[in-house]
N, C-alpha and C positions, 0 to 999 in steps of 0.2 A: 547655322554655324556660329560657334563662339569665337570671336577675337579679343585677345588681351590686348591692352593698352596699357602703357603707363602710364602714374597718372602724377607732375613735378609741382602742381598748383596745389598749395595748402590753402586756399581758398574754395576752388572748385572738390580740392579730395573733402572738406570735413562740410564743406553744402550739401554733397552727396549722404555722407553719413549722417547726417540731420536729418535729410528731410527722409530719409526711409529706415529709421528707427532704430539708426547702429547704435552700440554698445560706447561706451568711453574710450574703452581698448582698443578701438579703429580708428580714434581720430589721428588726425597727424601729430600731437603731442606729447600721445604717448609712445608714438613711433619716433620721435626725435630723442624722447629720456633716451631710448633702447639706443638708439644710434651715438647717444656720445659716453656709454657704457659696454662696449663690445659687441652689438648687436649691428647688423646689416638691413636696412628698412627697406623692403619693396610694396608699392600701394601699385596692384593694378585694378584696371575696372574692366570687364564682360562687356565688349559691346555686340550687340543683334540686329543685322537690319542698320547699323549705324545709332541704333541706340542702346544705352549703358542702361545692361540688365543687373550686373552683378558687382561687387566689389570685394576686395579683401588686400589687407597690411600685414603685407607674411615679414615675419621677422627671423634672419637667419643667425646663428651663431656659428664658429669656426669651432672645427674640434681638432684634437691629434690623429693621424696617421690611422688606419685605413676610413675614421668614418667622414672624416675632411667636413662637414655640416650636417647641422640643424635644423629646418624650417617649420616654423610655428606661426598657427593664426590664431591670437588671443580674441577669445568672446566674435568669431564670424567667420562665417563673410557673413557681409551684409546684403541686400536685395532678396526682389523677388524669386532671382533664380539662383540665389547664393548655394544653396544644396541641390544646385541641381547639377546628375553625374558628369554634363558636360561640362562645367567651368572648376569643379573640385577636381576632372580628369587635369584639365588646362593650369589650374594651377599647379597639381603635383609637379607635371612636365617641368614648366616653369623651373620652379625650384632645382629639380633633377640639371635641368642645360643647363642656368647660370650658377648652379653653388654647389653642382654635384652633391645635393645632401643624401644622407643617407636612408630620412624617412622626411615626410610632412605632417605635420601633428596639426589636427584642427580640434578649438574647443569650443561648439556654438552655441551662441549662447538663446538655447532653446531644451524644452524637454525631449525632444525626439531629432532623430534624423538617421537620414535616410542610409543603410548598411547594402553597398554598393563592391563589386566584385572588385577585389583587391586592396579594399579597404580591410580593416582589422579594428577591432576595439580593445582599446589599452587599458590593462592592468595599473597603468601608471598616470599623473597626472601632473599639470601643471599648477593649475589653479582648481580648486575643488570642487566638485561635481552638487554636491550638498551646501545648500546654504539657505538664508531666513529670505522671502522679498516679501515686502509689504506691497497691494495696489494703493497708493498715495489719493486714487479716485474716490478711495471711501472715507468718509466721513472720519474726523478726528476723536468723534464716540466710539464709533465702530473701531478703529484702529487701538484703540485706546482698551475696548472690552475682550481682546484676543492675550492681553499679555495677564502673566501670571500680577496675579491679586499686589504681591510685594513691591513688582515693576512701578505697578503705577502708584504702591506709596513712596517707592522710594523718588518717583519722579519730583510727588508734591514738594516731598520734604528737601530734596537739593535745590529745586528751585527755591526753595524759600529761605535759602541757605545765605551770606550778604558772598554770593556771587553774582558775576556780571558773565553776559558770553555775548561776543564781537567776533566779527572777521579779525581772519590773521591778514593782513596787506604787504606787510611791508619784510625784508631780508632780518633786521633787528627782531621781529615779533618771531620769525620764524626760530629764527636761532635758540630763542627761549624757549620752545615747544617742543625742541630738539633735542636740549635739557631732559627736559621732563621726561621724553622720549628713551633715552637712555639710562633716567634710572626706573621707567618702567622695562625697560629692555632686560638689566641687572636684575631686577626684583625675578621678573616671569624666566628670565634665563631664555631671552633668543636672540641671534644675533642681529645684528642690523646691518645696513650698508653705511658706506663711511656719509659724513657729513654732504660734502657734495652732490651726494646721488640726489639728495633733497629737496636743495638748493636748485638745483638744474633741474628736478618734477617742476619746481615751484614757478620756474623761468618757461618750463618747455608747455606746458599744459596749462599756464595762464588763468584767464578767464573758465575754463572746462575743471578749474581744479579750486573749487573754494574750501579754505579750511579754517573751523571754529575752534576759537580756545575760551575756557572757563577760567576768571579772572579771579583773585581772592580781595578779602578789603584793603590790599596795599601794591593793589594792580598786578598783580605777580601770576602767570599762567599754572595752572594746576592741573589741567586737563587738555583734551584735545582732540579732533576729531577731522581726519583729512580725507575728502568724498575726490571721484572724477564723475564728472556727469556728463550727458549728451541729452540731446532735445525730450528722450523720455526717460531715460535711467540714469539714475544715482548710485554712484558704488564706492564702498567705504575701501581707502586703501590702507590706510596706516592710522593709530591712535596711540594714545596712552595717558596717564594720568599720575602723579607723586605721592607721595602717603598724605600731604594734606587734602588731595583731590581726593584717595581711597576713603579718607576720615569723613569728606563732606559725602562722599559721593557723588559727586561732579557728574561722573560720565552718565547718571541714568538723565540730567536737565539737558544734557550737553546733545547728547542722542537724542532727543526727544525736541529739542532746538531743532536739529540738521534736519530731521524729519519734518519736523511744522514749514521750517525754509524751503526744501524741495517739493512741497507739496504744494507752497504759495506760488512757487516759480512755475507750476502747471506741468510738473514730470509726472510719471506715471508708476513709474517704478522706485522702489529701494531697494537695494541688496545689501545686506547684510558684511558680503564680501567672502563669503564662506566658509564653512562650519570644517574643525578637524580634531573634534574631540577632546579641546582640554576648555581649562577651565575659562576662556573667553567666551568658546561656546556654547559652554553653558548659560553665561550670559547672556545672548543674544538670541538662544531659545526661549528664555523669557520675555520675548517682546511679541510674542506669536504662538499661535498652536498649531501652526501650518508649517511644517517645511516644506523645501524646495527641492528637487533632484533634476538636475539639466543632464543633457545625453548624457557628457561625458565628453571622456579623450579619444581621437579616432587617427589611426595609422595609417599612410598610402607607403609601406615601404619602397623605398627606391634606391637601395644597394643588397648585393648578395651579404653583410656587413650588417646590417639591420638585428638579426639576431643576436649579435652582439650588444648593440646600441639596446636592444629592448631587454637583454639579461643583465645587462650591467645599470641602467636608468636609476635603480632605487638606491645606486651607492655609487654617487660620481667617483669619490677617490677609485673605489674597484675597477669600475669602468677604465679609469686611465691608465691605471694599472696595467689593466687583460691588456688594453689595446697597445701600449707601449711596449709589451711585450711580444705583440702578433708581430707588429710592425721594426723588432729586430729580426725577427724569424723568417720575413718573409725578402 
């Protein structure tokens, strides 16, 4: 029999996710970014026997009228019995009693898993199913002979560039990155979140969140590269670079820095952060001849509502819309 527990110790929750190979997405910091941006954080753990088989940081969102929530587990659950149908039974429950959601969306972060009655697999996603991961255990020749021939001149040649690359530490360093951030955001045309949200990664995820910037010769950041890690995996969240950083090319030393660092620090993993077809991605298919494809997104729906929730997914405004309108009708 499986029992849920909560679990209120951020010590005890991200020892767990350490020491059995969770993702960055589970530790408690980046369940705190969520929680002081609209997000509701629950971390329970699978105990068996009295001992903690399974874990997972379902994070719920509020909606409008009739779908009232969201529950989502970014990159897990964690453990050895994280897919197994009894604790992904336990946790849809879960979600369903306390947040009445309307479905649970789990993204794990593996290539397979397991297609369980009343599960569904989503058309839609969160985070993207495709992406680059490097194993960090092989050799920095080997790593180095998989990228396309340009990669690794362009690597020599930014290194040899009179740039400098340092940790970012401090709220002032960040702020400048954030800059740069923005007018990569202009340039590529996506949006971003406001300043804040950043700021508070930067606070909430700490130690687990180290981020590099490439410096020009009047100390000025030009690039930038912001990872979350856990005891094996590296995973790029946010980057960007300014037209003096695109002139030097910054980002192929910069990238190629983050890498040599997470592979010092004895992770196992690098991802990429996932590929969706424009022109980053093409970048980042240059560092490898391998891609990656993880399961995927998977549904336990848990409202008659759900069909809604899954027709309207690819166009929140629609979405609000339909549902705004069921819910004068009904």
């Amino acid at each position: 029999m499986i029992e849920l527990q909560r679990c209120t110790d951020q010590e005890v929750w991200d020892g767990y996710v350490l020491e059995n190979a969770g993702h960055p997405l589970q530790l408690w910091g980046w369940g705190l970014l969520k929680a002081m941006h609209g997000w509701s954080v629950d971390r329970v753990f699978a105990l068996e026997d009295d001992r903690v088989v399974a874990a997972a940081q379902i994070l719920t969102r509020r909606m409008p009228l009739p779908l009232r929530a969201f529950s989502y587990v970014p990159r897990g659950p964690v453990g050895e019995q994280g897919t197994s149908e009894a604790f992904l039974t336990a946790i849809a429950d879960y979600a369903k009693r306390t947040h009445h959601s309307v479905a649970l969306s789990v993204e794990p972060n593996s290539s397979e898993f397991p297609m369980y009655d009343g599960w569904e697999k989503s058309a839609h996603h969160i985070l993207p199913a495709r992406t680059i991961v490097l194993d960090l255990y092989k050799s920095e020749s080997d790593l180095l002979s998989v990228m396309v021939k340009k990669t690794r001149q362009y690597i020599r040649k930014s290194a040899a560039e009179a740039i400098t690359i340092r940790s970012v530490r401090t709220r002032e360093e960040l702020e400048k990155c954030l800059a740069v951030y923005h007018e990569t955001s202009k340039r590529a045309k996506f949006a971003l979140h406001g300043d804040q949200y950043y700021y508070d990664a930067f606070n909430a995820l700490g130690e687990f969140s180290p981020v590099f910037a490439a410096y020009n010769a009047d100390d000025q950041p030009i690039a930038f590269l912001w990872l979350a890690i856990s005891a094996e995996t590296s995973f790029e969240l946010y980057g960007g670079m300014n037209s003096e950083g695109q002139e030097l090319r910054a980002n192929y030393a910069l990238k190629w820095h983050a890498i040599r660092k997470t592979k010092e620090w004895g992770l196992h993993w690098y991802d990429f952060g996932g590929l969706i077809g424009d022109g980053v991605s093409n970048f980042k298919q240059s560092w490898s001849d391998t891609e990656t494809e993880l399961a995927g997104t998977f549904d336990k729906p848990l409202s008659r509502f759900y069909g809604l929730w899954k027709s309207g997914l690819p166009a929140a405004k629609s979405v609000v819309r339909k549902v705004k309108s069921l819910a004068k009708r009904s």
